[in-house]
C-alpha atoms as one frame of an Amber mdcrd trajectory, in Angstrom:
protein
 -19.069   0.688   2.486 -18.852   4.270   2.843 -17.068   3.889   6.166 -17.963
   7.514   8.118 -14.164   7.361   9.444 -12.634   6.766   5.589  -9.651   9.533
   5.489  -9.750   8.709   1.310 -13.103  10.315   0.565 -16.005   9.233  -1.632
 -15.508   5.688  -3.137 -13.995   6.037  -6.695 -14.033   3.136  -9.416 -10.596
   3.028  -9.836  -8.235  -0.621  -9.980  -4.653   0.000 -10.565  -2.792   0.246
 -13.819  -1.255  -2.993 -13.776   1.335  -1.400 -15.872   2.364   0.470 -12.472
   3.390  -2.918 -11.228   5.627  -3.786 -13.867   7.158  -0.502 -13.869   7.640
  -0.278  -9.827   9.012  -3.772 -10.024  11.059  -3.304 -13.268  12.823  -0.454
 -11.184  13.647  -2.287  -8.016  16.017  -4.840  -7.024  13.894  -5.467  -3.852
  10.808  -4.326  -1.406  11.424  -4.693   2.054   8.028  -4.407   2.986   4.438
  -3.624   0.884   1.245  -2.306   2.472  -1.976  -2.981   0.672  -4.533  -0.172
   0.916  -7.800   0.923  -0.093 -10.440   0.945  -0.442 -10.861  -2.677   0.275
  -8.266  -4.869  -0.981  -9.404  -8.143  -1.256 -11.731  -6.202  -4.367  -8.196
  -6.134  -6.485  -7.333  -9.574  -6.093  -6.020  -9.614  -9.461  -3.921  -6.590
  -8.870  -1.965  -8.757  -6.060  -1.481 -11.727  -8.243  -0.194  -9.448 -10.491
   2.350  -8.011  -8.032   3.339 -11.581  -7.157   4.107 -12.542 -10.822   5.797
  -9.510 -11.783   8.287  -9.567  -8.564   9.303 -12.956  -9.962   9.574 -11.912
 -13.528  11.553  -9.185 -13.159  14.100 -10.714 -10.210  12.842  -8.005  -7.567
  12.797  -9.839  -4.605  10.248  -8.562  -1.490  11.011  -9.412   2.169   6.885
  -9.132   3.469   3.422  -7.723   3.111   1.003  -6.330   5.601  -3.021  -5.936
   5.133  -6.410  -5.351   6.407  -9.524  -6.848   5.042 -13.709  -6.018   6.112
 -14.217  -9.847   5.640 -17.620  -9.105   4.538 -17.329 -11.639   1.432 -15.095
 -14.437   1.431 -13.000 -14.146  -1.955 -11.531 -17.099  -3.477  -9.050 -15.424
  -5.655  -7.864 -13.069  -2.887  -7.277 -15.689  -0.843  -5.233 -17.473  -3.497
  -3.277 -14.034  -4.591  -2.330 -13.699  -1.043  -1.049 -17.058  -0.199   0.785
 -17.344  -3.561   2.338 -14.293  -2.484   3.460 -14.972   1.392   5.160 -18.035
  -0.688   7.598 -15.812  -2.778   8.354 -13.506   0.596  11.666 -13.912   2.414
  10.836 -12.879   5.549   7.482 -14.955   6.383   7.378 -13.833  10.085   6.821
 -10.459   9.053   3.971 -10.863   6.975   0.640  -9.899   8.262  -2.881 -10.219
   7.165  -5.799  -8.445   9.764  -9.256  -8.108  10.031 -10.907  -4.983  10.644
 -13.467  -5.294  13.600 -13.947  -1.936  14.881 -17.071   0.568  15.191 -16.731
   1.121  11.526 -16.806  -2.455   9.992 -19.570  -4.966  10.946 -21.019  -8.264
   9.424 -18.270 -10.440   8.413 -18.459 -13.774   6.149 -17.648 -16.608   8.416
 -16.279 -18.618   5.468 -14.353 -15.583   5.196 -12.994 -15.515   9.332 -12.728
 -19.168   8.959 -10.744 -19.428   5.831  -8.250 -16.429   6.562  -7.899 -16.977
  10.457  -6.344 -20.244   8.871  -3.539 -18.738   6.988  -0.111 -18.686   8.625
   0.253 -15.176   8.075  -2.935 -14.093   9.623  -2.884 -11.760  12.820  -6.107
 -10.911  14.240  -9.338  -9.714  14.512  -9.146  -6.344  15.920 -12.423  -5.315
  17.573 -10.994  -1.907  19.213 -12.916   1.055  19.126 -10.891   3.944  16.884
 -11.480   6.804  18.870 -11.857  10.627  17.205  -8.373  11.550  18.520  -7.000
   8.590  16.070  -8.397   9.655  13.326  -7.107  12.135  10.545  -9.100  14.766
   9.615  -9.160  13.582   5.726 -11.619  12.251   3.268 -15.076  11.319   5.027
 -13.601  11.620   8.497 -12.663  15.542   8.390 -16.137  16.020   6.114 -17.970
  14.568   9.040 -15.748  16.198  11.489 -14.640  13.311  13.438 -10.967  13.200
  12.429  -8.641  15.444  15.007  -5.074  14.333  13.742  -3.353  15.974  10.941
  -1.834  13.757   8.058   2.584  14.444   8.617   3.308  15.649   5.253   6.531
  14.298   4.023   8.752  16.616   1.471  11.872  14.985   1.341  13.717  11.823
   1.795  15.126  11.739   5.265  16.453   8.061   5.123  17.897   7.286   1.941
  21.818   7.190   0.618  22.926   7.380  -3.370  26.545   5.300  -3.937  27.963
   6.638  -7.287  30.651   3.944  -7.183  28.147   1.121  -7.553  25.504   3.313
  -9.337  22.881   2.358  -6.122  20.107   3.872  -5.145  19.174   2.480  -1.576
  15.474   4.039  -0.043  14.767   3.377   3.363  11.648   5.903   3.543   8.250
   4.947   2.554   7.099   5.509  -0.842   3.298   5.340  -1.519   1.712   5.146
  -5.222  -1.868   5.193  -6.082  -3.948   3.536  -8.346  -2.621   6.345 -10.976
   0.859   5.720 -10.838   1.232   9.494  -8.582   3.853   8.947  -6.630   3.775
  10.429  -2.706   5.664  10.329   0.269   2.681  10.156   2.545   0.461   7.562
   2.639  -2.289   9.171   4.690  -4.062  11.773   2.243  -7.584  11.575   1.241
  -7.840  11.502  -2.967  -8.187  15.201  -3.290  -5.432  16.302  -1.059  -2.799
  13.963  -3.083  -3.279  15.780  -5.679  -1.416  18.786  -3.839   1.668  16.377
  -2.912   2.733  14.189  -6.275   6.006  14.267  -6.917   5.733  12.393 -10.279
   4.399   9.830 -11.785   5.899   6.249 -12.980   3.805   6.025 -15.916   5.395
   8.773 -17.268   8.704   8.524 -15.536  11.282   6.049 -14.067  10.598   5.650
 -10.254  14.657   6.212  -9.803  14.063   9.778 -11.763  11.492  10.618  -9.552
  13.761   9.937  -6.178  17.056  11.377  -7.979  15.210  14.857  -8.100  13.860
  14.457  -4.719  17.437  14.015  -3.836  19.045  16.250  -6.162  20.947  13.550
  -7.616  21.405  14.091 -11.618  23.197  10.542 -12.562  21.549   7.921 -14.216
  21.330   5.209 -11.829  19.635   1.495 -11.634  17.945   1.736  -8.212
């Protein structure tokens, strides 16, 4: 859509690795909570599906999901990916599906608002206007100088405890990977400015390794 207030940038052709699911869920015992991003998600409906299958297969359990659709298209196997998921969740109440109504998002599908306003899971329609002072100044929003916030860069892990007797990892920070497999601790970079920020990658490395160093933890550990 090219969305003038996107803080990601130019659209890229990129779907995630699926391979990044099975390695974020092969390293997990469970999620407490998963955000969706974009782009537009309901485009990577078989990345979701994916997600859902690969929690069950590899016993990492996930408490809820939040996300936030255009609605522009109505899409079948979205809509199946999503419910199949809310299914698996153990804490129902907290997951969330939206619809973007502001300024930036206009003509929605209404098989699409009827179909997902029906889920149990769904949360609204929001229709408020995002004013400059919201936005951050990444991506399109800083190139067309309408973004005033800066993105909170993230460093370290400020909420997160190591047990050597047990050999647990427990992270209560949030954790953000792209469609790459870079791992971040902020989720609200444009694509070039991520790039300055990785602090690994789980294609190439455990997810666990990557946090250990954060934390300047050197045992091997199941997280």
């Amino acid at each position: 859509m090219r969305c003038g207030h996107c803080m990601r940038g130019r659209a890229q052709p990129v779907d995630m690795d699926l391979e990044i699911i099975n390695r974020l869920t092969e390293s997990v015992d469970c999620i407490s909570h998963v955000t969706f991003t974009g782009g537009e998600p309901s485009l990577n409906a078989k990345a979701i599906e994916h997600f859902r299958w690969a929690i069950y297969y590899n016993k990492c359990g996930i408490d809820s999901f939040w996300l936030k659709v255009n609605a522009r298209f109505f899409k079948q196997d979205f809509y199946e990916a999503i419910s199949d998921l809310y299914c698996i969740c153990y804490t129902k109440e907290e997951c969330v599906l939206g619809i973007s109504g502001d300024q930036y998002h206009y003509g929605w599908s209404e098989k699409a608002i009827e179909m997902y306003s029906g889920l149990p899971f769904f949360n609204e329609i929001d229709t408020r206007l995002i004013r400059d002072e919201m936005l951050l100044s990444e991506g399109i929003a800083a190139k067309n100088q309408i973004g005033w916030n800066t993105a909170k860069i993230h460093n370290k892990l400020y909420e997160s405890d190591y047990y050597a007797e047990s050999n647990e990892l427990y992270i209560n920070d949030m954790i953000y990977i792209n469609a790459k497999g870079d791992v971040l601790l902020c989720c609200d970079l444009s694509y070039n400015n991520q790039k300055k920020h990785v602090i690994g990658n789980i294609l190439r490395e455990p997810l666990e390794a990557i946090l250990m160093r954060k934390m300047n933890i050197t045992n091997q550990i199941s997280a």
